[in-house]
N, C-alpha and C positions, 0 to 999 in steps of 0.2 A: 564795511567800506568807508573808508574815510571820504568826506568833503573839503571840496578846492576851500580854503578861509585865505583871502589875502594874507591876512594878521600874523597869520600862525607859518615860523620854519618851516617847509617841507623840501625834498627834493622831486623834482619835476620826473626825475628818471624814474628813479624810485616808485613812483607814483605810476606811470605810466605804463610798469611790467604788471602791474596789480589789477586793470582794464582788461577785461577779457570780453566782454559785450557791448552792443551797441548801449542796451541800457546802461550799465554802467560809465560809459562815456559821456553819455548823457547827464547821469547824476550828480558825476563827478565836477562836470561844469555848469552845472545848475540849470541846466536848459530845459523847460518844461516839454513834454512830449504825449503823443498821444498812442497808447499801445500796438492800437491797428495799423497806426500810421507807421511803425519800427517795425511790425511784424511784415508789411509788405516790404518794405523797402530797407531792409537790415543788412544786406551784403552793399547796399549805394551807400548807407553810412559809415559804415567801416572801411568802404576802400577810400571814401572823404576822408576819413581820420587818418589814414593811415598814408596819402597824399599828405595833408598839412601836415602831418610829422615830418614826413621824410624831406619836405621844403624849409622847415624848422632847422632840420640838422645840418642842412646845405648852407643855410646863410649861416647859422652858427660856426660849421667851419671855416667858411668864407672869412667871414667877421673877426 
């Protein structure tokens, strides 16, 4: 699994079909987390991510 580096080229999309888990979204953005804490509430944080994308891609069209 690759990590978000400012530094480094990446493509955001790209990147984004390769998140298939809450952890993974997590690590991807370097957010620390606590296991139990994702294991209760893992479908709240995927339909979060999956909310901010889809307002990502709204203002992006917009824009």
């Amino acid at each position: 699994m690759k990590y978000m580096d400012i530094d480094d080229d990446f493509d955001i999309d790209e990147d984004m079909e390769e998140l298939v888990s809450a952890e993974d979204f997590l690590n991807y953005f370097e957010i620390p987390f606590d296991q139990t804490t994702v294991n209760v509430f893992r479908l709240h944080i995927l339909q979060r991510y999956h909310d901010y994308l889809s307002q990502a891609e709204l203002s992006d069209d917009q824009g």
